[in-house]
N, C-alpha and C positions, 0 to 999 in steps of 0.2 A: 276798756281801753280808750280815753278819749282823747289824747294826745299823738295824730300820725303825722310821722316825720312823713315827706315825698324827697327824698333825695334825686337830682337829675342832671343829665347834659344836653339834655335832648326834649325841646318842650314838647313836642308830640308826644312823648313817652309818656313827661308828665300831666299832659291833659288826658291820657288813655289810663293812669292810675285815679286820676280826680270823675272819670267815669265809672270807672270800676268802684271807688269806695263810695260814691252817688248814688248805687246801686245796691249797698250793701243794708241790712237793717241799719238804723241809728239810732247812735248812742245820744240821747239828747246831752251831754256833756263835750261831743266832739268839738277836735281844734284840728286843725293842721298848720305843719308848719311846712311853708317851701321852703327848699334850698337846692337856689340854683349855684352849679359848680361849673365855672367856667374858666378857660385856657386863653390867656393873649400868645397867639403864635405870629413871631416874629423872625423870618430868616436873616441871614445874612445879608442878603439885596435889600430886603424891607428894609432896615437899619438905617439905610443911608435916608429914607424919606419918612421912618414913623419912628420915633421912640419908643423904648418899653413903655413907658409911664403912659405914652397917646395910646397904646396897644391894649394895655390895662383899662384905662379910661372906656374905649369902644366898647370891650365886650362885655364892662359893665354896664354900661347902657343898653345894649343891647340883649343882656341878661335881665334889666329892667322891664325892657318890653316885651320879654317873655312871660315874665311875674303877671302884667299887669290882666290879662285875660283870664288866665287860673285863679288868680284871687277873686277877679269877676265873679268867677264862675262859683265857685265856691260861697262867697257872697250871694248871688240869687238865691241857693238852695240852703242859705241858712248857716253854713258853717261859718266858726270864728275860723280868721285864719291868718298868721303872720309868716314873714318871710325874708329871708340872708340868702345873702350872694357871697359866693367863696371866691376868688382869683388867686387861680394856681393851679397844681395838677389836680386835675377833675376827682380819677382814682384815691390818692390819696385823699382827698377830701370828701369825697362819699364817704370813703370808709370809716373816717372818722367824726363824721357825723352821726351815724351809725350805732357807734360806741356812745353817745350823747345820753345822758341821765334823765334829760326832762323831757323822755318820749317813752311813751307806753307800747309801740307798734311802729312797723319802718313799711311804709307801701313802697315798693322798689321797680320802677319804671323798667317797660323792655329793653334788653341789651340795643343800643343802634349801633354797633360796629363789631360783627361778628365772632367767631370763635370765644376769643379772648374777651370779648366783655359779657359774656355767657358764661363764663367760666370764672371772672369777678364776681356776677350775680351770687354764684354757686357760694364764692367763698365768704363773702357777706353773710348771708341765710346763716350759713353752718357755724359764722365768730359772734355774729350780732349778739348784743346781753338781752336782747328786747327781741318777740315773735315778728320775722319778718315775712310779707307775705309778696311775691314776685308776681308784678301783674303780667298778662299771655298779650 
């Protein structure tokens, strides 16, 4: 399996998955690919001072500089590794990244906001076409 997807929203999560497959034997063939999924949340009051467009803009910068230490790191230890940023609902974009063809293996970062994103985990694992393994 030398193609791992890291799907994420939460880069803690995905530095705690890029430990765990660090960890694991390797594949001298391994890749990974990030993909950080991120939300511009924008209320009603924000509106009046940030656009969507500014809102979008931020959190993908900000999802850039999530990238940038994970690839680091990955990088030192030798892995190839590329990386997409999604803007839009996180869920739906995981999931269908998930479904993606040109990944052999989904390493799936811990839930960071309880019940229900435990319960997302769950339902990944059980649809993914590809063995997904949920990092603790």
């Amino acid at each position: 399996m030398a193609r791992v997807l890291i799907p994420f929203s939460d880069p803690d999560g995905a530095q705690r998955a890029i430990v765990q497959l660090l960890a694991e034997p390797r594949d001298p063939r391994l890749s990974v690919h990030l993909f950080a999924a991120v939300e511009p949340r924008v209320s009603g009051r924000t509106r009046i001072h940030l656009t969507e467009a500014r809102a979008a803009a931020m959190v993908h910068d900000a999802a850039r500089r999530w990238l940038e230490p994970l690839a680091a790191a990955l990088a030192a230890a030798g892995v190839a590794c590329t990386s997409e940023i999604a803007i839009g609902p996180a869920r739906q974009s995981i999931r269908a990244a998930t479904e993606r063809a040109d990944v052999d293996r989904v390493l799936l970062p811990p839930a960071a906001r309880g019940l229900f994103a435990r319960r997302e985990r769950g339902w990944i694992r059980d649809r993914s076409p590809h063995p997904v393994t949920l990092v603790a």
